[in-house]
C-alpha positions as CSV (number, residue, x, y, z in Angstrom):
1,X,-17.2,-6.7,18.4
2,X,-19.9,-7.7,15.9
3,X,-21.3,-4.0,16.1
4,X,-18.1,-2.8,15.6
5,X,-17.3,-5.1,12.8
6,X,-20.8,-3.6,11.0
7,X,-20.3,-0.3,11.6
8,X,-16.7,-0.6,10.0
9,X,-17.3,-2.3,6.7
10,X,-20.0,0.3,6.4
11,X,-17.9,3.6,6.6
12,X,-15.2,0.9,4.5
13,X,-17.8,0.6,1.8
14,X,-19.5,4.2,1.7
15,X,-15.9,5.5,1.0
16,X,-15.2,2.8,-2.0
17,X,-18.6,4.6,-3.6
18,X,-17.2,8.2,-2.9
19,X,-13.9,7.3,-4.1
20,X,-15.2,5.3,-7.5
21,X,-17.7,8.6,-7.8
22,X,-15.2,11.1,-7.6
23,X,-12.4,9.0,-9.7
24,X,-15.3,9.1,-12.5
25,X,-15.7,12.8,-12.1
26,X,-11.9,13.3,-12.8
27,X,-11.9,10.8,-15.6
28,X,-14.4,12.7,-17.3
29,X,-13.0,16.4,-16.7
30,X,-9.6,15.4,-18.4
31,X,-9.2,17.3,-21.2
32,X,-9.0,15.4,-24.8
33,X,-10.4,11.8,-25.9
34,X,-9.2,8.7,-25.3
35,X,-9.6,8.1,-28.9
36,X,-7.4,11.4,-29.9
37,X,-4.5,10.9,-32.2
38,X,-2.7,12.2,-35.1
39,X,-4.0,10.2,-37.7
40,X,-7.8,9.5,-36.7
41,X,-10.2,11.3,-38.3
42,X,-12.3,13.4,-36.6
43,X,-15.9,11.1,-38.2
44,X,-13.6,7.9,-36.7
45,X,-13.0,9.3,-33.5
46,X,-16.8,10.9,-32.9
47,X,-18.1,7.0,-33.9
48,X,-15.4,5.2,-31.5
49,X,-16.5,7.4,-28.9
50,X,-20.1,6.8,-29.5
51,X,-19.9,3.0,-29.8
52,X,-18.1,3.3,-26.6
53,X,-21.3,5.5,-24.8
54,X,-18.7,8.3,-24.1
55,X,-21.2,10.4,-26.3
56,X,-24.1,10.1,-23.5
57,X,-24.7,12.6,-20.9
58,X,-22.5,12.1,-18.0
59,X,-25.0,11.1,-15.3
60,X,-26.1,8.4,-17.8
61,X,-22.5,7.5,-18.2
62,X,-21.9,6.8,-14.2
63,X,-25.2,5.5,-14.0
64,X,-24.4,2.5,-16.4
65,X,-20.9,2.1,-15.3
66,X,-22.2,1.5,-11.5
67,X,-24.5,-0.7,-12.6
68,X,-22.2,-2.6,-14.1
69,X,-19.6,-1.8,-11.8
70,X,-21.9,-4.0,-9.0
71,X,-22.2,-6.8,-11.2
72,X,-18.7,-7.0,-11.7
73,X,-18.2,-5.6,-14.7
74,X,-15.2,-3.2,-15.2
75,X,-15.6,-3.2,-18.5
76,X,-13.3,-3.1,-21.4
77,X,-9.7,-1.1,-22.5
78,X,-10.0,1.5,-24.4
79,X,-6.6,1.6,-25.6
80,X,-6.0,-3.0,-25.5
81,X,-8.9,-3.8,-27.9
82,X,-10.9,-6.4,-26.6
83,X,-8.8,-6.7,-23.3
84,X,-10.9,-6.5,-20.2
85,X,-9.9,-4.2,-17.3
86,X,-10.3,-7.2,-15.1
87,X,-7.8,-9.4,-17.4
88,X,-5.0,-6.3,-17.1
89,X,-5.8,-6.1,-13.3
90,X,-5.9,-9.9,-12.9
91,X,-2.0,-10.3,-14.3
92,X,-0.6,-7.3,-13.1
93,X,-2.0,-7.6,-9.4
94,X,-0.3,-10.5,-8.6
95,X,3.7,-9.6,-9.4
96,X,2.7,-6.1,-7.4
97,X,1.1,-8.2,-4.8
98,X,4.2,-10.5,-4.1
99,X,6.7,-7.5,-4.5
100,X,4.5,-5.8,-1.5
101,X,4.1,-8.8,0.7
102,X,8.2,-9.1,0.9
103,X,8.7,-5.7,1.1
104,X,5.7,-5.5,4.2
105,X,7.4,-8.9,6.0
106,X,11.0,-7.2,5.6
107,X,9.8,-4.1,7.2
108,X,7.9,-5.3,9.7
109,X,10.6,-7.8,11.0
110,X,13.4,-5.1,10.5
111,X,11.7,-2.5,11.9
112,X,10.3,-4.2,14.4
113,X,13.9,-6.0,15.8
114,X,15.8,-2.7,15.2
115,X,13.8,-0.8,17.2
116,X,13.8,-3.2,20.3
117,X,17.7,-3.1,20.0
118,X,17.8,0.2,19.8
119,X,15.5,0.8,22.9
120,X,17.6,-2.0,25.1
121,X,20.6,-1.7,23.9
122,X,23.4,-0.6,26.3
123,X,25.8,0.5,24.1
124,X,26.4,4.2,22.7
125,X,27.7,3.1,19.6
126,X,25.1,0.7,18.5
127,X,22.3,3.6,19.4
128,X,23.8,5.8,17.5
129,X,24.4,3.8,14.5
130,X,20.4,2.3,14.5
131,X,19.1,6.0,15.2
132,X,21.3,7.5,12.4
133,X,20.4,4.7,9.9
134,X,16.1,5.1,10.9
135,X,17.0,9.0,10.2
136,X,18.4,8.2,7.1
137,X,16.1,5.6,6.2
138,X,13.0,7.9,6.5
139,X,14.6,10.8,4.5
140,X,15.5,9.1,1.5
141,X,12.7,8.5,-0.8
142,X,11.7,5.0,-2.4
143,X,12.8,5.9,-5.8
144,X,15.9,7.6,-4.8
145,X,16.8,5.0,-2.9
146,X,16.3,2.2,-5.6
147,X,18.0,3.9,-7.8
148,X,21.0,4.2,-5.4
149,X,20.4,0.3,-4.9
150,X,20.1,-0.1,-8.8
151,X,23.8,2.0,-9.4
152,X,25.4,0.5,-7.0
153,X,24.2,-3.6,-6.4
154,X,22.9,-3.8,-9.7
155,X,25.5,-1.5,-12.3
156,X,28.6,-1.5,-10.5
157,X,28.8,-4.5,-8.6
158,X,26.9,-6.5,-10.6
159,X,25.2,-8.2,-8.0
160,X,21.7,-8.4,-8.7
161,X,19.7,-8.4,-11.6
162,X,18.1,-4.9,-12.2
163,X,14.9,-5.8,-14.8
164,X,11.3,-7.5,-14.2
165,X,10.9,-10.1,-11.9
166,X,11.8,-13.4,-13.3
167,X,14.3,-15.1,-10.6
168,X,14.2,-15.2,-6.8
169,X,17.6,-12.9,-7.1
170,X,14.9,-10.5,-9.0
171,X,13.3,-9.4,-6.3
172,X,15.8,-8.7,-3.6
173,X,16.6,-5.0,-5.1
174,X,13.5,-3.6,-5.3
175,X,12.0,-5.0,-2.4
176,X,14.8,-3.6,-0.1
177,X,13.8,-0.7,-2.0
178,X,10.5,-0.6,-1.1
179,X,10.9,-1.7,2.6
180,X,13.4,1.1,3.9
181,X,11.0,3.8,4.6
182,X,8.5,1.7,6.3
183,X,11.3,-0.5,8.4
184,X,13.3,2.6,9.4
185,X,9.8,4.2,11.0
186,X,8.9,0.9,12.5
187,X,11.9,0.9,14.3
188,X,12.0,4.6,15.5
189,X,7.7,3.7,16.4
190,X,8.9,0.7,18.3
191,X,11.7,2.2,20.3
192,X,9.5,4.8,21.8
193,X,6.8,2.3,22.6
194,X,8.8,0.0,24.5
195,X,11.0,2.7,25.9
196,X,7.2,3.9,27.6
197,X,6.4,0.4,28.0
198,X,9.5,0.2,30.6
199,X,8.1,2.3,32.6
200,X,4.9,1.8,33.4
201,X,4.0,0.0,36.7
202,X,3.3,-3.4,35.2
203,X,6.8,-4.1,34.4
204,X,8.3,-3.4,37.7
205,X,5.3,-5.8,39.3
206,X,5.8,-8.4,36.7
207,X,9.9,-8.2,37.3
208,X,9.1,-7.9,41.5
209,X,7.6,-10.9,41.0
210,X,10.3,-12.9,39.5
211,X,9.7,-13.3,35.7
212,X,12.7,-12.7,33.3
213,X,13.3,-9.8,31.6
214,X,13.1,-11.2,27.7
215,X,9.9,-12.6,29.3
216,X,8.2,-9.3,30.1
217,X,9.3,-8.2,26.9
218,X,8.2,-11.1,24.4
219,X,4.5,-11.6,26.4
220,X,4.1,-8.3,27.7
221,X,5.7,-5.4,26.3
222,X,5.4,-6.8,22.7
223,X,1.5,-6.7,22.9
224,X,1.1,-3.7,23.8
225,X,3.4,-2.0,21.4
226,X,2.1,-4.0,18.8
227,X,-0.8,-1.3,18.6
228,X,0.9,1.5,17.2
229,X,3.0,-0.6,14.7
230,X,0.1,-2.0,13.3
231,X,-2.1,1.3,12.9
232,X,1.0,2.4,10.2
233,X,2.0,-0.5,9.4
234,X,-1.8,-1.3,7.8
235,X,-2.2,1.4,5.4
236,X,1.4,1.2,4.6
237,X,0.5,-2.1,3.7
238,X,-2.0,-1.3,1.3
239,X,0.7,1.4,0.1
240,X,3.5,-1.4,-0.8
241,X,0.4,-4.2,-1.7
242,X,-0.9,-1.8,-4.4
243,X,2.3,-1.1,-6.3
244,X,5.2,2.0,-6.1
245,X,5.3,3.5,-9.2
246,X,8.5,4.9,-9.5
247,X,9.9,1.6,-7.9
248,X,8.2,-0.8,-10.8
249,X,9.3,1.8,-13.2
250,X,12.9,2.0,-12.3
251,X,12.9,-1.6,-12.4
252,X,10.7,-2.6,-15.6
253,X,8.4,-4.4,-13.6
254,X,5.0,-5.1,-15.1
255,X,2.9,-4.1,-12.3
256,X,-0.2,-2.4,-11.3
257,X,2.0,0.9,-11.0
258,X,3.0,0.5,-14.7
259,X,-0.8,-0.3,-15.3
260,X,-1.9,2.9,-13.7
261,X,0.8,5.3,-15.4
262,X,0.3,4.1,-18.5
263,X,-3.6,4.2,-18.3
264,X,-3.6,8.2,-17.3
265,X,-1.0,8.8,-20.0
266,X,-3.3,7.5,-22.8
267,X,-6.6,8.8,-21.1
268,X,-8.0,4.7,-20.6
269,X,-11.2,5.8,-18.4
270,X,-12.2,1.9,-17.7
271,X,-8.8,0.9,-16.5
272,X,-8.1,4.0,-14.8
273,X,-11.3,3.6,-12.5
274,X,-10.7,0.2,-12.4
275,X,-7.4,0.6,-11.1
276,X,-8.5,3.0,-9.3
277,X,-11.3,0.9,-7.5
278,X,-9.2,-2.2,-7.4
279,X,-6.6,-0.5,-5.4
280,X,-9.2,1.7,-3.1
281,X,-10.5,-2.0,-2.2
282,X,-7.2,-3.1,-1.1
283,X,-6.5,0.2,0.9
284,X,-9.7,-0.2,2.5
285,X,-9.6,-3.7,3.3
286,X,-6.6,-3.4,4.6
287,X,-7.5,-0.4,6.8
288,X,-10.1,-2.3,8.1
289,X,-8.3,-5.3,8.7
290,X,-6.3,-3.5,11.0
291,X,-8.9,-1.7,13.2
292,X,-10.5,-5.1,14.1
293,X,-7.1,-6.7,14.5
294,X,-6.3,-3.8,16.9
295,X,-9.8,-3.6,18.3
296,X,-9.2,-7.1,19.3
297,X,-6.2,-6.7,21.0
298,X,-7.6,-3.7,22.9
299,X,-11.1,-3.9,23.3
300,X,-10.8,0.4,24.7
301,X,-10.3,1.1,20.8
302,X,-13.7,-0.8,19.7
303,X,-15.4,0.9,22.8
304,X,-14.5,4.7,22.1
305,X,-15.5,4.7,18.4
306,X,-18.8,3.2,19.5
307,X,-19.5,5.9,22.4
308,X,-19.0,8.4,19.6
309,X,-21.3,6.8,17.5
């Protein structure tokens, strides 16, 4: 396991290099200045950028940002004088963070309890209604469905509040928002499994030999299915943890999605890579979170991707 464990924070951190290398390429192929406007002269804008080092050759331009990148340095805003990316990250991360943490514990226990009903459930009706509501779930987009959520809960009901995040009542919205995609896949993922799960011989033997049927399900079945669930239900993690744009913007929340948008739209290269390397961090830690959680609970995982090492 500890091999394993090595050999996956290394590919983990060789892609956070490639993805802070290639997000610093981009950066500096957009066209324009992140000192461009209207009114600046040209002698204004040509000394900003210089004070700023955006005047040096680009290799010596990555070369000092990595450096200072490893000593935890993300420098500062271009656009929020004398506001440092890591301040902007430091109070917008955390409303994103608790937004995606609902919306991950609401999926997983939706998902996951809809799709065992669904796979033992007797009756037509009931089938039908959880299939048709997954289907539904996974073609409607986040954004179109919060703003279905926002029209009618929020406009025409009146029953939640529709801005920021400032009351418990707040949050209920856009975290449904956010959860329906991932719950409604859970649940079709977690019908098949167990549906599979059914039928292998383990079952009948552990039903021959007298144990009860929720038992097989809750100690056995649940394990194995677990597996799959967790392989999406990781990077979809990350997903939700790292902010939905069009979710925080529908709903005026001051997130890192708001962060990010707002950073491209006025060409901020520091808080755009550090936005950008902040949330590649998450996404990666959570990946790799969920290989050695799975890896644990099936050691076959950790010992194929070391046979093909």
């Amino acid at each position: 396991m500890t091999v394993y464990t090595i050999k996956r924070i290394e590919v983990g951190l060789f892609s956070l290099f490639v993805l802070a290398t290639v997000t610093f390429a981009l950066t500096r192929a957009m066209p324009g200045s992140p000192f461009e406007s209207g009114n600046v002269p040209e002698s204004v804008r040509e000394a900003m950028e210089e004070e700023y080092g955006l005047q040096d050759a680009p290799l010596k331009q990555y070369k000092t940002y990595m450096l200072n990148l490893l000593k935890g340095d993300w420098g500062i805003s271009y656009k929020q004088q004398g506001v440092t990316v890591s301040s902007i990250i430091g109070h917008a991360a955390p409303v994103t963070a608790s937004l995606g943490l609902e919306a991950v514990l609401l999926a997983a226990v939706v998902g996951t309890l809809a799709g065992i009903w669904q796979a033992l459930s007797k009756n037509r009706i009931v089938r039908v209604f959880l299939s048709g509501s997954a289907l539904l779930g996974v073609g409607i987009p986040n954004f179109a469905a919060a703003l279905l959520l926002l029209l009618v809960f929020g406009v025409t009901l009146k029953w939640c509040p529709v801005t920021g995040l400032s009351s418990p009542a707040h949050y209920v919205l856009p975290v449904i928002s956010l959860a329906v995609y991932p719950a409604s896949v859970t649940a079709e993922m977690v019908k098949q499994a167990v549906r599979e799960e059914l039928k292998k011989e383990y079952v009948v033997l552990a039903r021959a030999k007298g144990m009860k049927f929720w038992q097989v399900i809750v100690f056995h079945v649940l394990k194995n299915v677990s597996i799959p669930v967790l392989n999406y239900l990781g990077p979809m993690s990350a997903f939700l943890l790292t902010g939905s744009f069009a979710v925080e913007s529908i709903f005026t929340i001051p997130g890192l999605g708001r962060e990010f948008v707002s950073s491209i739209m006025n060409r901020d290269y520091t808080l755009i890579m550090g936005l950008t390397v902040f949330m590649g961090s998450v996404v990666i830690g959570m990946n790799l979170l969920t290989d050695l959680l799975c890896a644990w609970l099936d050691p076959r995982i950790r010992n194929t991707y070391l046979e093909k090492r």
